[in-house]
N, C-alpha and C positions, 0 to 999 in steps of 0.2 A: 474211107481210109480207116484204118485199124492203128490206135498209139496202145501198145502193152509196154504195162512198166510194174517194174520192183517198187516199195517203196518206202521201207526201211531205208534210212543211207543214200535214198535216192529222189523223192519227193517229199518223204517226211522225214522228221531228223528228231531222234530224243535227245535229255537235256546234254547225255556223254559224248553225242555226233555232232551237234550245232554247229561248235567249230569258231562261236562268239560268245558275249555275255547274254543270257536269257532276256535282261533288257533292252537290247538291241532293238533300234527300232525296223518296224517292218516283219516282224513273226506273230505270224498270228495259230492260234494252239488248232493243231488237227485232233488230238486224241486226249481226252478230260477222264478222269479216273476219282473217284471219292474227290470232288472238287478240286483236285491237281493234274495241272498238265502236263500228259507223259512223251510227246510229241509234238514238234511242231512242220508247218511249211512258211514259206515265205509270203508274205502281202502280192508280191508281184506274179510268183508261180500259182499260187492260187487264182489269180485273176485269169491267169493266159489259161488255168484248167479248166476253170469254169467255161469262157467263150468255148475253147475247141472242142468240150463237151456236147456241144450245141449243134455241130458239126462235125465229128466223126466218131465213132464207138470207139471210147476207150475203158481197156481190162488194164483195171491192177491184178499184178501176177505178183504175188507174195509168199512165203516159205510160213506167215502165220499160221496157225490152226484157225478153223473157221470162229470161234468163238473172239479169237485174239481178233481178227479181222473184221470180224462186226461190232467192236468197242471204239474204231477209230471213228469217233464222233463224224468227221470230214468228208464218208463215205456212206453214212448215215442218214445224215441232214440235209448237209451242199450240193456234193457233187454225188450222183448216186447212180452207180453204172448199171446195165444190163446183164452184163458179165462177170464175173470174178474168179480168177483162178486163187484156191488157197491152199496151204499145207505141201509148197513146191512144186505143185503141180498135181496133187492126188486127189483134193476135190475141184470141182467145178459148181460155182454158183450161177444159176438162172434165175433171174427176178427176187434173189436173194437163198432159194431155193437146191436144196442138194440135187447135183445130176448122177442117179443111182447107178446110172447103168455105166455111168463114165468109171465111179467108184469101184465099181464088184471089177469091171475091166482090168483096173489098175491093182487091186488083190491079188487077181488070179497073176498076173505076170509078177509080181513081187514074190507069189508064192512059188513059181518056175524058175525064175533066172536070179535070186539071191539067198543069201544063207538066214537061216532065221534070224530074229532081233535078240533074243538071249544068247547066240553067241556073242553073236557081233557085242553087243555090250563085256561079255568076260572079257574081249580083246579089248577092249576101251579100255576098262578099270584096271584091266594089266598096268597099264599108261601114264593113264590119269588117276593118279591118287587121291581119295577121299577128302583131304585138308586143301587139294587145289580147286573141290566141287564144291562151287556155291548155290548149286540148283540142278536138280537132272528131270527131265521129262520126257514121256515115251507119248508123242505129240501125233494124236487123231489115229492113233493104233499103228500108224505108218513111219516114223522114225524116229530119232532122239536129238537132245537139242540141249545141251550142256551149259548151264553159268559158272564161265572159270575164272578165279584169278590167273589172266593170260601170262600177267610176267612171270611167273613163278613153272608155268608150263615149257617141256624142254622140247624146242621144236625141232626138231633133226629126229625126235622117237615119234612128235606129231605127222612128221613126214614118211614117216616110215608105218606107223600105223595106216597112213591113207592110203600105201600102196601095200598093205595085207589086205587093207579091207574090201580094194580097188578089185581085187582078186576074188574077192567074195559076192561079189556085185551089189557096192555100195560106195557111197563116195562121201569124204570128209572136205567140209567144209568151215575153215575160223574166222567169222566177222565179228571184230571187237571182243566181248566178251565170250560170244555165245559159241560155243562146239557142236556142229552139225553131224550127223550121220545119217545119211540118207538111202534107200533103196535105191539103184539104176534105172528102174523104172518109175520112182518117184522124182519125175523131172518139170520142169516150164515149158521146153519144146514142144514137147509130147500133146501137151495139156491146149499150147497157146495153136497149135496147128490143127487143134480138133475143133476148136471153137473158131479158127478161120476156114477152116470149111463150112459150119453151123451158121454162123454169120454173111458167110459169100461177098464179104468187101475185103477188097484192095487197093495197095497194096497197104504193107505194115510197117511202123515204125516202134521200135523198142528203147529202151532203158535199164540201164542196171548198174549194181557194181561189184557184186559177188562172183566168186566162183560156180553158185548153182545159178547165176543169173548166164555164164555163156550162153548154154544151147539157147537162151529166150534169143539173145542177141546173134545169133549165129542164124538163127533159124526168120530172120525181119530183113525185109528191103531194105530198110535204113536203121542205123543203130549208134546211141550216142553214151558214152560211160561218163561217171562223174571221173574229176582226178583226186581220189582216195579210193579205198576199199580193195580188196584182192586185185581184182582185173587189173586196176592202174599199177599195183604193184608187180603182177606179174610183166605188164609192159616197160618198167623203170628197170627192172631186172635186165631187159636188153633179152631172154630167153625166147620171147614170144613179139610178132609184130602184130596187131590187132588192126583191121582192116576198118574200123570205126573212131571219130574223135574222141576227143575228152575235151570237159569243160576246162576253162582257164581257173575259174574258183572252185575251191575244196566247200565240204559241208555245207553248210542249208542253203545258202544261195548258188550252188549248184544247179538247185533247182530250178531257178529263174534260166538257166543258159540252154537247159533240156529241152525247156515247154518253148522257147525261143526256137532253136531248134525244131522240134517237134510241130512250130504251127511254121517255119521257115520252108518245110519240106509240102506242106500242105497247099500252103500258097503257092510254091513253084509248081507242083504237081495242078492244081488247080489251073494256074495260067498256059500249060503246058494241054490240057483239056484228055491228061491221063484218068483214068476213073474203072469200073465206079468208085466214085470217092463219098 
């Protein structure tokens, strides 16, 4: 069995996601940076990752840039996968390892079916004004990734920007602080169906809570969301019915309901003698 997951927001949680006080007991730190902690997960989500590590391949699938993904100590040291999708889908790690050919693949169709990245930025900064940018990055050559002061951002011209750019063949995404702009072809799907063919186990279960995490979860036998982050919003909205749970807890201990979840599906699959598992 294949578990892919997000994990920003969704296994691990920085100090602004927690969602408790840092001294809470039971968090123990995923990601250590000049001796501070810039992420954590839970004592218990950790525990249930580690067993089900032992027993079935699982890919974090993350929107970081690969560099930003090999700083989470937790994936490092602990738990240390075969797999990794990073940069939302546009690289592929093998043994830690860039997959070149997965790369130039995903080039060439960003360079067919979307508008260049300097436009697409002049349409941003139309937007988003200088004094609301606390940070801009043109992230692994492949998109942009914005630190805004969100309150101060006016979201009905955010919305409307996503659907100019939607046009352009690129998709905006707002989790917390950070403003996404991403290539169409720079997705999780794409990326998480290549490496379940390369892999040849089934079935899958997924994770997420973002906008660019749907197609991960759209595209998985099983699929579990936290209750925060876009997706749950977009379901609170009443506009979309999502054909997947949500946890009952918001922030870090989300993660305990996930990996709960995620080894609940394993078990039943296992007793059931579905496979290969």
């Amino acid at each position: 069995m294949i578990y892919a997951s997000d994990l920003d927001r969704t296994l691990i949680y920085s100090l602004g996601a927690i969602g408790v006080p840092e001294n809470t007991p039971g968090l123990i730190p995923a990601e250590i940076i000049e001796e501070k902690t810039r992420s954590y997960i839970s004592q218990q989500a950790l525990n249930q990752l580690i067993d089900l590590n032992t027993r079935i391949i699982f890919i974090p699938v993350t929107t970081r840039t690969i560099q930003q993904y090999k700083r989470i100590n937790l994936f490092q040291e602990t738990v240390i996968p075969d797999y990794a999708v990073t940069s939302n889908g546009g690289n592929i790690l093998i043994g830690g390892v860039v997959d070149k050919e997965w790369r130039e693949s995903i080039s060439r169709l960003v360079a067919r079916y979307s508008a260049g990245a300097e436009e697409v930025r002049s349409y941003i900064k139309a937007v988003v004004r200088e004094d609301w940018i606390i940070s801009e990055n043109y992230c692994d050559d492949l998109f942009y990734s914005f630190m805004v002061y969100r309150d101060q951002l006016p979201l009905d011209e955010i919305t409307n920007l996503s659907d100019r750019l939607y046009n352009l063949g690129w998709r905006v995404s707002l989790q917390g602080r950070k403003l996404y702009a991403v290539p169409a072809a720079v997705n999780k799907s794409d990326a998480i169906l290549h490496l379940r063919r390369t892999v040849r186990s089934e079935p899958m279960v997924a994770s997420g809570d973002s906008l660019l995490d749907k197609s991960l979860l759209e595209s998985a036998d099983y699929a579990i969301a936290p209750c925060h982050g876009e997706i749950f919003a977009e379901q609170q909205s009443g506009l979309v019915k999502s054909r997947y749970p949500f946890t009952k807890e918001s922030g870090v201990f989300a993660g305990d309901e996930i990996l709960q979840y995620v080894n609940m599906i394993y078990n039943n699959l296992t007793a059931l003698g579905v496979g290969p598992l």
